[in-house]
NURO-30112 format. One line per field, with one value per residue: residue in one letter; x, y, z of N, C-alpha, C, O in turn. Coordinates in pm, whole numbers, m for minus. Atoms other than C-alpha are relative to their C-alpha. Layout:
BEGIN
code: [A, ...]
nx: [X, ...]
ny: [Y, ...]
nz: [Z, ...]
cax: [X, ...]
cay: [Y, ...]
caz: [Z, ...]
cx: [X, ...]
cy: [Y, ...]
cz: [Z, ...]
ox: [X, ...]
oy: [Y, ...]
oz: [Z, ...]
***
This chain:
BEGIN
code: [X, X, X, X, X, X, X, X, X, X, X, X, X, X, X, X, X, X, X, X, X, X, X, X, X, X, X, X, X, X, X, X, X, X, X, X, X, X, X, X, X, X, X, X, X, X, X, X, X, X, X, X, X, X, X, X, X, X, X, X, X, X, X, X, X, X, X, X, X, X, X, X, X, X, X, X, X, X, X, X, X, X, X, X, X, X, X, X, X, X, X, X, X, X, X, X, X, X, X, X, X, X, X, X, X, X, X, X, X, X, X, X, X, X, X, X, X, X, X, X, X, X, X, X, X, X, X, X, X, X, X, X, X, X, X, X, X, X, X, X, X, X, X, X, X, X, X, X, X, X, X, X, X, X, X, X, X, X, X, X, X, X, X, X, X, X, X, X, X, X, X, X, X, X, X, X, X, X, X, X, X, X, X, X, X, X, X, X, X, X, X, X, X, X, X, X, X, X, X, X, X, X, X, X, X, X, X, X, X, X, X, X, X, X, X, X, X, X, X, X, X, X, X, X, X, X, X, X, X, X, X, X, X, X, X, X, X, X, X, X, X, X, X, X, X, X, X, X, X, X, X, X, X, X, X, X, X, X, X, X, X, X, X, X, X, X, X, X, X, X, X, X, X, X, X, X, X, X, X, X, X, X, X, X, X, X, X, X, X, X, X, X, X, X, X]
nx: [84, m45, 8, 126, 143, m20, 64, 174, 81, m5, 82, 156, 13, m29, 126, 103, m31, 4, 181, 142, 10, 52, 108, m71, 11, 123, 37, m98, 24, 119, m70, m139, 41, m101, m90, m105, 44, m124, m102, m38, m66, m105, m128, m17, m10, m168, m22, m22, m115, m164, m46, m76, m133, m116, m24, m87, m159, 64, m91, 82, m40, 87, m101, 104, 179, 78, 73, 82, 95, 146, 72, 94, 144, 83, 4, 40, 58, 136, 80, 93, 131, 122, 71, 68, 74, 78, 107, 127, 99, 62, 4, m93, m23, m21, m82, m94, 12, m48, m147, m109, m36, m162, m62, 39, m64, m131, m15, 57, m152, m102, m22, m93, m87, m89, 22, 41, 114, 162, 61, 161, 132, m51, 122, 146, 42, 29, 163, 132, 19, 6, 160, 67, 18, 106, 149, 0, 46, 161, 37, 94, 90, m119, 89, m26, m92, m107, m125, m39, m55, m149, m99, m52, m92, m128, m81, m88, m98, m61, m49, m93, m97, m145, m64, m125, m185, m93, m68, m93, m128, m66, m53, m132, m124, 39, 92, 41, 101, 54, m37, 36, 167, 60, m23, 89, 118, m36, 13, 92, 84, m38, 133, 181, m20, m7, 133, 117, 24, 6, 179, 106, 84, 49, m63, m4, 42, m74, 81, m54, 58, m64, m145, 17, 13, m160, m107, 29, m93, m119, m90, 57, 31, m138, m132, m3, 57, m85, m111, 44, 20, m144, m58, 108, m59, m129, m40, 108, m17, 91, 122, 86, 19, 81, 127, 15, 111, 170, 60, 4, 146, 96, 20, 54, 158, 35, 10, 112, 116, 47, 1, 91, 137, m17, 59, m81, 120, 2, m83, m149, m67, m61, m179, m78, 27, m109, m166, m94, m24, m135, m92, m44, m23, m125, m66, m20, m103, m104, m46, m52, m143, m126, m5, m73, m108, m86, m4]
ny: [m120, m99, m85, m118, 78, 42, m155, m5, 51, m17, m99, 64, 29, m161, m91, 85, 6, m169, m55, 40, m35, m97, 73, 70, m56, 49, 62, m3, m142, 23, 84, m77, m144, m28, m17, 126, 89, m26, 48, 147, 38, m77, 134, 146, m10, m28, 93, 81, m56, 59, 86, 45, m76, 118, 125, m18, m45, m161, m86, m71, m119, m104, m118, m116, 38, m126, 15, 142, 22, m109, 43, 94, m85, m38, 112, 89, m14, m84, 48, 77, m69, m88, 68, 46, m119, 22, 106, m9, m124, 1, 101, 3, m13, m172, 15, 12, m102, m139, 21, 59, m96, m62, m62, m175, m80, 20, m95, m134, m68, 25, m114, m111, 51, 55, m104, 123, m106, 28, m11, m9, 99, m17, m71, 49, 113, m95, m80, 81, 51, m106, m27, 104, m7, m57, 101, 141, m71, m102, m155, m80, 73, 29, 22, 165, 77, m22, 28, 100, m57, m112, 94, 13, m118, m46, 153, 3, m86, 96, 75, m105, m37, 158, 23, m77, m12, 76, m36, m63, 119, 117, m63, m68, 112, 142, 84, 119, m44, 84, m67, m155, 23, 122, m124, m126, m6, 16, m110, m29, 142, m27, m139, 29, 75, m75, m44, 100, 4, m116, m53, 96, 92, 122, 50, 104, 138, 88, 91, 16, m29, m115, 43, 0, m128, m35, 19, m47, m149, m60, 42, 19, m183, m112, 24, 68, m55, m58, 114, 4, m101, m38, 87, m28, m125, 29, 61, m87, m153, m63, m82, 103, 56, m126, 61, 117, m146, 13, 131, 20, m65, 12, 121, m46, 16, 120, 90, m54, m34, 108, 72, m147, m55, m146, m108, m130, m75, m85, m8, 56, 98, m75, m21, 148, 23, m99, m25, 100, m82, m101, 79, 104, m133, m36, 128, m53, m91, 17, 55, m68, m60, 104, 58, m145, m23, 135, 39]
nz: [0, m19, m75, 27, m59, m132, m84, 25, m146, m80, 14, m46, m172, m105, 47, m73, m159, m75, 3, m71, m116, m47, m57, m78, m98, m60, m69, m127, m62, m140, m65, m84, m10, 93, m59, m112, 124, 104, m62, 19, 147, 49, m90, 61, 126, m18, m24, 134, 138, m68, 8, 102, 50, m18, 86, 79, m82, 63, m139, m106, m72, 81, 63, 23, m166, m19, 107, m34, m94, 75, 88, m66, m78, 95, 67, m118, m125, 48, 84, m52, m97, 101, 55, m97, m58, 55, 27, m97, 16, 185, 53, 93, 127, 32, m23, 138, 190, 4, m76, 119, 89, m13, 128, 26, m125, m6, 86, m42, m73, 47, 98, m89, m152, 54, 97, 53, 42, 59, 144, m6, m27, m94, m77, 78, m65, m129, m25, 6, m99, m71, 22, m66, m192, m12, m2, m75, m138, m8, m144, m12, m87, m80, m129, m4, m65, 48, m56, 55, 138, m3, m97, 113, 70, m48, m26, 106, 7, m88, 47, 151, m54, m24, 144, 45, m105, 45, 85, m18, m45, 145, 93, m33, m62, 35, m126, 14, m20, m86, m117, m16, m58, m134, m91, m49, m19, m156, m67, m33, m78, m139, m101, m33, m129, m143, m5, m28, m160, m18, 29, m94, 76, m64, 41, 182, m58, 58, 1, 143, 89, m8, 33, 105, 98, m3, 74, 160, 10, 50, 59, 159, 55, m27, 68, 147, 70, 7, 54, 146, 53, 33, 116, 189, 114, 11, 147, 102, m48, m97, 95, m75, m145, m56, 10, m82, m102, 25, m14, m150, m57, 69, m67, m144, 5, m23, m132, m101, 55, 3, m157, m90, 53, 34, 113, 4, 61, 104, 13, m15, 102, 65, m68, 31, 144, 50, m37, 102, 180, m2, m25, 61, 143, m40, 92, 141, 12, m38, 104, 140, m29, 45, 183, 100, 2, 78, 102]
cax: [0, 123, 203, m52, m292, m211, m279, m629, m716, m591, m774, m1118, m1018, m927, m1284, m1464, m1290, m1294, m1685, m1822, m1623, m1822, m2124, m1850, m1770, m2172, m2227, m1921, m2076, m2352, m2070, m1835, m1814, m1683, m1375, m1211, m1378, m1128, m830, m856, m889, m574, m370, m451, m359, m12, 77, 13, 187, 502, 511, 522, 790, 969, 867, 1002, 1314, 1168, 1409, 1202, 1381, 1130, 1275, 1102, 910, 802, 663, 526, 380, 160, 59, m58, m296, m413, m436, m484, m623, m890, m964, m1087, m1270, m1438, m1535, m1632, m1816, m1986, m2127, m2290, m2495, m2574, m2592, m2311, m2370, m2416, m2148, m1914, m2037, m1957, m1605, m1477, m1548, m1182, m1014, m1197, m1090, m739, m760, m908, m590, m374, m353, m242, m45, 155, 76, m91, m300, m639, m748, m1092, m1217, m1093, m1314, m1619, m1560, m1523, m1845, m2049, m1900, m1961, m2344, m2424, m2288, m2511, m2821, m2677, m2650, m2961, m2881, m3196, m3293, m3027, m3289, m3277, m2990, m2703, m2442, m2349, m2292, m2058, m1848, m1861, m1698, m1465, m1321, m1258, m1147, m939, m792, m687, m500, m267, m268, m105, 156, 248, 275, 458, 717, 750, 839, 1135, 1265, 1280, 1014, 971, 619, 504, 712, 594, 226, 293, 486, 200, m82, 100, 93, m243, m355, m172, m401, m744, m600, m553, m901, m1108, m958, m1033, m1405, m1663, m1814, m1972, m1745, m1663, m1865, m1625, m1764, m1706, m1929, m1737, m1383, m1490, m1596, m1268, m1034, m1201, m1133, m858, m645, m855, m974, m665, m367, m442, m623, m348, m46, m301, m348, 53, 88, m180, 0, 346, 261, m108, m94, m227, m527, m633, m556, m791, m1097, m1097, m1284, m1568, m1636, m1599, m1941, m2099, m2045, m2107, m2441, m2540, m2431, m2631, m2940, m2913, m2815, m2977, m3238, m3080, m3283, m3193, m3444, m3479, m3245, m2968, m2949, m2925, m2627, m2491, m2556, m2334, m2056, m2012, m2039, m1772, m1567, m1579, m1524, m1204, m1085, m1123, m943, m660, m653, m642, m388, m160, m227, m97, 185, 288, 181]
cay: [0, 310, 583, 856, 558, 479, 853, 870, 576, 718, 1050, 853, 712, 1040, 1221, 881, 903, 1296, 1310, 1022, 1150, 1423, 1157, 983, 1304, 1375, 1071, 1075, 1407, 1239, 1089, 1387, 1755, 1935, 2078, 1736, 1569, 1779, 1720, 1341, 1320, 1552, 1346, 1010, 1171, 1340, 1043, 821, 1047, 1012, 665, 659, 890, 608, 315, 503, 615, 1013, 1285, 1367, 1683, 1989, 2266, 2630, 2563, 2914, 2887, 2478, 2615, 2922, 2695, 2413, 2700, 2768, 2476, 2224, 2406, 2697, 2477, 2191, 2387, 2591, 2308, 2110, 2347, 2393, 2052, 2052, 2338, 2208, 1931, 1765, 1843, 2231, 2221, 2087, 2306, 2607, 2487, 2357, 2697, 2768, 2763, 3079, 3246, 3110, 3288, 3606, 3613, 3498, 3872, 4096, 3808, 3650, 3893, 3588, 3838, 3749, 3690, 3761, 3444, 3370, 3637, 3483, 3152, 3386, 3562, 3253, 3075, 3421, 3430, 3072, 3173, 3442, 3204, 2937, 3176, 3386, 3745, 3845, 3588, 3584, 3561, 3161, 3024, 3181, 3038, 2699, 2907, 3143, 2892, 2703, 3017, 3114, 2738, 2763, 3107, 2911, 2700, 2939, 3119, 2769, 2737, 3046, 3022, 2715, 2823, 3099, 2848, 2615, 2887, 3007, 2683, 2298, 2086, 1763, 1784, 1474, 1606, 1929, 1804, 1540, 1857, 2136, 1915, 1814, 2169, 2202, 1880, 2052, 2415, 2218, 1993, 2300, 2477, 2125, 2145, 2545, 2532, 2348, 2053, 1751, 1458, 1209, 878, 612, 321, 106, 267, 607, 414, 326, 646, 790, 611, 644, 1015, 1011, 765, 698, 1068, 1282, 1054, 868, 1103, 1347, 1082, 1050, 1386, 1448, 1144, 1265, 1603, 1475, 1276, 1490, 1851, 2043, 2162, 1778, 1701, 2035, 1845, 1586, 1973, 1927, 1549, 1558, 1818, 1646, 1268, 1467, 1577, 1225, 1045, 1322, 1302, 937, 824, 1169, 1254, 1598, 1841, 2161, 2447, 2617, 2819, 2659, 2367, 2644, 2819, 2428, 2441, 2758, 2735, 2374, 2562, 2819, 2553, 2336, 2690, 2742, 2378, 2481, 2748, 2643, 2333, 2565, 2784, 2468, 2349, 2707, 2683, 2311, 2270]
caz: [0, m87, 143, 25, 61, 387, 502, 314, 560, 798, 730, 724, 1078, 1219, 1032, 1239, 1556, 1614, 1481, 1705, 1984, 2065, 2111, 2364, 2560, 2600, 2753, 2977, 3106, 3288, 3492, 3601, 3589, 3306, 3448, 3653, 3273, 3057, 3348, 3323, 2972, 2881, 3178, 3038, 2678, 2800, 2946, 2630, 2389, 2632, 2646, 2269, 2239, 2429, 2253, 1958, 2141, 2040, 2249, 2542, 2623, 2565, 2338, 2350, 2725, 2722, 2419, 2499, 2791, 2637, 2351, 2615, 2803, 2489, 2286, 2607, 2886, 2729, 2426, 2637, 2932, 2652, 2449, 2750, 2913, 2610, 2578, 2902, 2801, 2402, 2237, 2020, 1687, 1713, 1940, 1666, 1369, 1569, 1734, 1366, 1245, 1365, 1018, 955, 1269, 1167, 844, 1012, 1234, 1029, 844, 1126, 1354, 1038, 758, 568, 313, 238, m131, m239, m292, 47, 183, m6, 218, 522, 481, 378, 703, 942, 810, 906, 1265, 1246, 1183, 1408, 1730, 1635, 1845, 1814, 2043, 2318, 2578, 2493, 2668, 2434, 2672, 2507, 2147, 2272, 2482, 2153, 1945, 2228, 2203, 1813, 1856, 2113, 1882, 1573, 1816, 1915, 1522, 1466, 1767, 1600, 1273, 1374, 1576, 1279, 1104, 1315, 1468, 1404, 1637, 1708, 1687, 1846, 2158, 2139, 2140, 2472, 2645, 2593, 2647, 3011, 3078, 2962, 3181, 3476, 3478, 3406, 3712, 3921, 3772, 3875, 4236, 4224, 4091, 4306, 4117, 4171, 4223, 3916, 3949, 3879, 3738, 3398, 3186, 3283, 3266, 2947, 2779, 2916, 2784, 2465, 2478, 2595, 2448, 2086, 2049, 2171, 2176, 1875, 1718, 1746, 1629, 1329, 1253, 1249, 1021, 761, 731, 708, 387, 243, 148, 391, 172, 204, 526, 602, 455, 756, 917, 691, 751, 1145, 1201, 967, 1181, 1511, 1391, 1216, 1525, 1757, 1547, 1530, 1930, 2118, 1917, 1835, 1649, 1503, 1397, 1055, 1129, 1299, 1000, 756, 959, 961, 581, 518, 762, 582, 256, 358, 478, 190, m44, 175, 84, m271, m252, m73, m329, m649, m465, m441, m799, m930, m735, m817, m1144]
cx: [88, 16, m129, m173, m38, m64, m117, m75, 25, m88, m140, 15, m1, m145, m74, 3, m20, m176, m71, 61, m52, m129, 85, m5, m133, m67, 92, m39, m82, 70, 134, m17, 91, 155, 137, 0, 129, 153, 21, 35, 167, 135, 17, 78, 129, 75, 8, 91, 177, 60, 4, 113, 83, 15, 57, 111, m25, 146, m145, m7, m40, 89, m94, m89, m57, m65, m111, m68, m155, m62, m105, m108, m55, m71, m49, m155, m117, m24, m122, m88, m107, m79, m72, m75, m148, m106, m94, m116, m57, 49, 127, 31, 32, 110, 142, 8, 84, 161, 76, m73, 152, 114, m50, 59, 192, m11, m48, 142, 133, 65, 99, 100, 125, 5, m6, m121, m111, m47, m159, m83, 42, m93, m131, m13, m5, m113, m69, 27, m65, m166, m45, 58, m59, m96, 24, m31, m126, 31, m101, m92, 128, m34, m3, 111, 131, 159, 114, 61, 97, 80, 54, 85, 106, 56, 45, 50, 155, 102, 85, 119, 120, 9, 69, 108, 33, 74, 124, 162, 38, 41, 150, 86, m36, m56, m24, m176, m82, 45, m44, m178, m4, 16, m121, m145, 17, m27, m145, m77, 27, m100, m121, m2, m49, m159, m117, 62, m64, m137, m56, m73, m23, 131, m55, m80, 41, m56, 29, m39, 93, 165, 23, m4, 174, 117, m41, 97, 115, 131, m7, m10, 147, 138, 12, m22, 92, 117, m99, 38, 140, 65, m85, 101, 162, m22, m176, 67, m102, m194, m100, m23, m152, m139, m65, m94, m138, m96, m54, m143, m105, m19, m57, m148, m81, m45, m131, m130, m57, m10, m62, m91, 25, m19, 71, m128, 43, 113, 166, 39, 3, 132, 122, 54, 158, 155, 63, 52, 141, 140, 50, 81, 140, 98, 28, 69, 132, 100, 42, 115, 113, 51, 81, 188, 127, m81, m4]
cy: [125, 133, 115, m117, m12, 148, 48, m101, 56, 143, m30, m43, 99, 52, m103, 21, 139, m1, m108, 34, 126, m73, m62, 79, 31, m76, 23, 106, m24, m61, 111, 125, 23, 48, m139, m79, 18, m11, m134, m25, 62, m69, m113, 33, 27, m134, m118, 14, m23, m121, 7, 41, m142, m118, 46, 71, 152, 60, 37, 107, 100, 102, 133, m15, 65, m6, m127, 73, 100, m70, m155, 85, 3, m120, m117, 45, 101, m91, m116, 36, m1, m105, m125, 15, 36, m99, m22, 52, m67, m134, 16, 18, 149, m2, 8, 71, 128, m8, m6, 153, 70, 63, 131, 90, 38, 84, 110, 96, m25, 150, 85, m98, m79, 50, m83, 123, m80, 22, 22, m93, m30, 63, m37, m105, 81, 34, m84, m47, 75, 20, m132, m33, 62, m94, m112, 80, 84, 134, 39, m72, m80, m14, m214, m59, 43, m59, m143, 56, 104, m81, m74, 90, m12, m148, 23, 82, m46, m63, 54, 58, m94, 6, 101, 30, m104, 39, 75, m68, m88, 89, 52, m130, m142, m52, m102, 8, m112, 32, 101, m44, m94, 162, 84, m132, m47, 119, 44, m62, 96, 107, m88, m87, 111, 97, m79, 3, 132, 17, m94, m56, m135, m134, m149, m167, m135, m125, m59, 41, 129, m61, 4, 107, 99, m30, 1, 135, 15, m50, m20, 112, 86, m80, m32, 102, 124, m37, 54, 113, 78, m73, 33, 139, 5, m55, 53, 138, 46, 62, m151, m49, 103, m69, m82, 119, m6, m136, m59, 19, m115, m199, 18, 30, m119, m91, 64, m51, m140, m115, 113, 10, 129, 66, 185, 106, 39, 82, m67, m99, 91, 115, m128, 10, 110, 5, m145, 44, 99, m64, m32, 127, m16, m97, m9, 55, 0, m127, 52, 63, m95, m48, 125, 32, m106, m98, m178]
cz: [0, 111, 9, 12, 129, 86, m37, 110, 97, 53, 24, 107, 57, m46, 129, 120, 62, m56, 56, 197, 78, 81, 144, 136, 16, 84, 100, 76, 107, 164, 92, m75, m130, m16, 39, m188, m104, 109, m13, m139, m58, 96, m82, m143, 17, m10, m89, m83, 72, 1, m176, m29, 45, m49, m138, m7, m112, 128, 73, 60, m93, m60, 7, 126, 18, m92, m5, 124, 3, m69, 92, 81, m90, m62, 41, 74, m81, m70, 70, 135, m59, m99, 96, 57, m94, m87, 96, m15, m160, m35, m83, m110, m23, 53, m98, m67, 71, 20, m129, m70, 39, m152, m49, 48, m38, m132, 29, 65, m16, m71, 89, 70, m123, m167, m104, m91, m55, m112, 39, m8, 154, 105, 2, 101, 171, 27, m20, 179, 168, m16, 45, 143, 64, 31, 119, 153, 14, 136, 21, 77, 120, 158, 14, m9, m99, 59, m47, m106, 12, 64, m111, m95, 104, 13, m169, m12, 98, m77, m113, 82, m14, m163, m43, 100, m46, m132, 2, 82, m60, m52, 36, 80, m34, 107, m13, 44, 118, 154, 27, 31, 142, 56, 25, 1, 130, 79, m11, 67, 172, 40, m44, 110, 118, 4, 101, 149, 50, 15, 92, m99, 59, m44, m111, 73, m99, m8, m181, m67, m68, m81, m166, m116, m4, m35, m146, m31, 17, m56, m127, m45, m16, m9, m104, m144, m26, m60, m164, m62, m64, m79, m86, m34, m50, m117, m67, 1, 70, 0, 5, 73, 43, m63, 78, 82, m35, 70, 205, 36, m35, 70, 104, m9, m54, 138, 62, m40, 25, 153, 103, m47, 10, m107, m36, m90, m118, m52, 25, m101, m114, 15, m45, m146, m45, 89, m101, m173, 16, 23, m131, m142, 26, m58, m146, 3, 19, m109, m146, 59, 15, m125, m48, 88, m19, m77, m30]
ox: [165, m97, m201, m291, m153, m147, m176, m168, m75, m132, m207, m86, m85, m203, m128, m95, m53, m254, m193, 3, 5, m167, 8, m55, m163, m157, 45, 34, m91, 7, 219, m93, 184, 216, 258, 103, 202, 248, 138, 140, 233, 248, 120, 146, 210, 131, 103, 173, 279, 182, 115, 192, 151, 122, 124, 156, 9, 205, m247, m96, m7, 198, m211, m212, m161, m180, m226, m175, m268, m181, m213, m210, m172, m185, m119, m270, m211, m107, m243, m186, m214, m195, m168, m143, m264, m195, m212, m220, m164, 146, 179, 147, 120, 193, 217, 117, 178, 233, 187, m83, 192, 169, 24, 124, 262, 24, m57, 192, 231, 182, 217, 187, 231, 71, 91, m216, m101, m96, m227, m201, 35, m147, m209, m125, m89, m169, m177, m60, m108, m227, m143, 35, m83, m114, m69, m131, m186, m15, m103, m213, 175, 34, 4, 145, 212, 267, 233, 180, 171, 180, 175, 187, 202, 97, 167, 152, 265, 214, 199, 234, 219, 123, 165, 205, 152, 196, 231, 278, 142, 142, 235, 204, m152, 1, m76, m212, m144, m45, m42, m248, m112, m78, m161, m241, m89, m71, m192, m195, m51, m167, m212, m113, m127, m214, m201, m26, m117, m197, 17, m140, 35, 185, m155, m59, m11, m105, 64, 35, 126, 215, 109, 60, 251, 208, 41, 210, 191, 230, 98, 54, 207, 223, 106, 34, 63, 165, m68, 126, 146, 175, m71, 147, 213, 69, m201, 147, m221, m279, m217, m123, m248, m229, m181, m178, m240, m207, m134, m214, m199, m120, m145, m232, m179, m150, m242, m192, m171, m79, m105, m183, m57, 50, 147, m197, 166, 167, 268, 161, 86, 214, 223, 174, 267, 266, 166, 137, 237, 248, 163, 152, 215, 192, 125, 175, 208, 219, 131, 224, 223, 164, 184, 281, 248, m116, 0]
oy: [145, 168, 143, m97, 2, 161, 124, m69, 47, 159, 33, m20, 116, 61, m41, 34, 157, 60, m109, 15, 167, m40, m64, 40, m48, m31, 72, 120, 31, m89, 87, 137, m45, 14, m144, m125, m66, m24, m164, m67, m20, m103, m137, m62, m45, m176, m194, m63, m71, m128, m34, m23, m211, m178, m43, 128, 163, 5, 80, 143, 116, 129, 109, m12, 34, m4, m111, 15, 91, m60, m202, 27, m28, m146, m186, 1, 30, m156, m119, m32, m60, m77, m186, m85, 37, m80, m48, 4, m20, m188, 123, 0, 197, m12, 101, 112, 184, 76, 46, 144, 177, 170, 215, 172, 137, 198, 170, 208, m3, 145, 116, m37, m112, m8, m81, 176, m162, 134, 12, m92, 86, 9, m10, m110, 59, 8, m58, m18, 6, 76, m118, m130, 37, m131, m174, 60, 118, 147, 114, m50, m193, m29, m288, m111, m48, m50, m143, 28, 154, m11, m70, 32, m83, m172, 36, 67, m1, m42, 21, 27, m81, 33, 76, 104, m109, 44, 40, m40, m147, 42, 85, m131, m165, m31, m133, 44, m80, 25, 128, m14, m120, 239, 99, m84, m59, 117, 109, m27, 104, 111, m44, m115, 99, 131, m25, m21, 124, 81, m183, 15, m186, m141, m211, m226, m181, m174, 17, 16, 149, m28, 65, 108, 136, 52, 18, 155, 76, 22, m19, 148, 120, m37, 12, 103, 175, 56, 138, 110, 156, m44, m16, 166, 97, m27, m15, 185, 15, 103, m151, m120, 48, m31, m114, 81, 4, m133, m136, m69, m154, m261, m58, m22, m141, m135, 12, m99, m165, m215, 62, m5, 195, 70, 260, 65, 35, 75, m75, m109, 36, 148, m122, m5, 77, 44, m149, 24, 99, m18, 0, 109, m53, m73, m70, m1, 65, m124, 2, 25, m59, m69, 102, 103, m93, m212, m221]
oz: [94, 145, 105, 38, 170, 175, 40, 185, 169, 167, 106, 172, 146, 62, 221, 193, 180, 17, 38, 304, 179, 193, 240, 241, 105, 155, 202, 175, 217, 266, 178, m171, m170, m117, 16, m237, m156, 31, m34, m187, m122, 61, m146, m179, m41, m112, m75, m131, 24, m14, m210, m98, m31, m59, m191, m107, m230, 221, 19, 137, m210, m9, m22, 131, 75, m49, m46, 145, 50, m41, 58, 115, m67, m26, m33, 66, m117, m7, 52, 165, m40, m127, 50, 81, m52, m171, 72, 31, m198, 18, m116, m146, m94, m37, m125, m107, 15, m33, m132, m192, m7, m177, m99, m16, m17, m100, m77, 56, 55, m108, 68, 133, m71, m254, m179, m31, m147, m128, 141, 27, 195, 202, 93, 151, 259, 133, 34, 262, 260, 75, 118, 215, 182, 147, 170, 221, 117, 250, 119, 88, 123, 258, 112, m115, m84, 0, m18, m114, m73, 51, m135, m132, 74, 127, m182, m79, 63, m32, m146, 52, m86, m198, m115, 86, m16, m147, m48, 50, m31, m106, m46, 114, m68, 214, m121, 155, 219, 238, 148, 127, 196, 73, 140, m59, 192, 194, 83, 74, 268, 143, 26, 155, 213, 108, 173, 231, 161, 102, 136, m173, 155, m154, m148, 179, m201, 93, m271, m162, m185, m189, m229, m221, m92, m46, m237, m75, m58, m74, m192, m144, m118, m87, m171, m254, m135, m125, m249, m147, m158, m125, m198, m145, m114, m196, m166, 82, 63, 79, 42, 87, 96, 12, 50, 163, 33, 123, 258, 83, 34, 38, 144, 64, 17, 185, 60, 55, 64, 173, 207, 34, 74, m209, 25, m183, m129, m162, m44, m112, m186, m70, m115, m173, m91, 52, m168, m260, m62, m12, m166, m241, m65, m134, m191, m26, m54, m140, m215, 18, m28, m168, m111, 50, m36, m47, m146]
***
């Protein structure tokens, strides 16, 4: 099997495993607070990615710690509060749509923070994806529980950020990346450790069902699912790895619809409709802009 084959499967595992684990964390929710929920999972996940480094004799010694330890608050510790936080409050599918609007965000702040200029079609997938977050949050009705849909946003705004402190650190130094992802997600395991002793929540009710869902997350979802994600872009271009964004929402809401019974009004599946549309524009775009520059 060829290599570029090997990373298309592996791309359809990673789209399966990151869009039914949203149904995974949901359930695990009924079982432990959101806070201690994203501390266990991000422990168990550090902790994985370390032992592989050693089964594949990786250097273990962090490079940049000031830098690994901002990108694990960010990247670790806010992303998974904020997207934790915001499953309690909302179901898993909206959830998703809004969180994987990050690539947007990341091209929003990519202009001023890495002077990444913005074409016009470019803008076109911007503004379709920015109008079906309109329709999905509805302001004009912020009297009905708005707190799940902004927790969702501030988690993919969450996440663009960590994507452009990496970029910007790939760009100025060599990283072992798989090290660089155990390191900052130790640091981000350590502040949602010290948040879940800080906040008052109900304690975790340990039990196999729980055991179960948890190591899902955090060794199938986040370690694995992370390994994957660093072996698809090491041998796809980036423009196809970036399609595994469309396919995720679109498992998370299936699944929801099909194990919750999660509905979505009028508007919110026409929001759905256009951020996937802006998405899938962006993927275009980014694929012709590769084609024109290798022919």
């Amino acid at each position: 099997m060829s290599s570029q084959r090997r990373a298309t499967i592996a791309l359809i595992a990673l789209t399966l495993i990151w869009g039914y684990s949203w149904i995974v964390a949901k359930l695990a929710l009924q079982y432990v607070a959101p806070f201690a929920f994203a501390a266990q999972r991000s422990t168990i996940a550090a902790t994985a990615l370390f032992l592989a480094l050693l089964v594949m004799r990786r250097p273990l010694r962090p490079r940049l710690p000031g830098l690994t330890a901002l990108n694990g608050l960010v990247q670790t510790g806010a992303f998974l509060a904020l997207q934790t936080w915001a499953l309690v409050e909302g179901g898993p599918g909206k959830t998703s749509v809004l969180i994987f609007t990050a690539p947007i965000w990341t091209l929003l702040m990519a202009q001023p923070l890495l002077g990444e200029r913005i074409r016009g079609s470019q803008w076109l997938a911007a503004a379709t994806t920015l109008a079906g977050l309109v329709m999905i949050i509805e302001p004009w009705q912020l009297d009905l529980s708005p707190l799940s849909k902004l927790l969702g946003v501030l988690a993919a705004v969450s996440w663009a950020a960590s994507t452009i402190m990496v970029k910007r650190m790939r760009a100025r130094h060599d990283v072992d990346m798989l090290a660089f992802n155990a390191w900052q997600m130790l640091c981000g395991a350590l502040f949602l450790s010290a948040v879940a002793v800080l906040v008052p929540e109900k304690p975790t009710q340990w039990n196999g069902d729980y055991i179960f869902l948890l190591v899902f997350i955090a060794i199938v979802s986040t370690a694995l699912g992370w390994f994957l994600w660093l072996y698809v872009l090491d041998r796809l271009p980036a423009w196809e790895a970036s399609l595994s964004v469309l396919g995720v929402p679109v498992v998370a809401i299936l699944s929801a619809h099909l194990q919750l019974d999660e509905t979505a009004s009028g508007f919110e599946l026409s929001g759905m409709l256009l951020i996937g549309a802006g998405l899938a524009l962006l993927s275009l775009f980014n694929w012709r802009q590769q084609r024109d520059k290798n022919p």
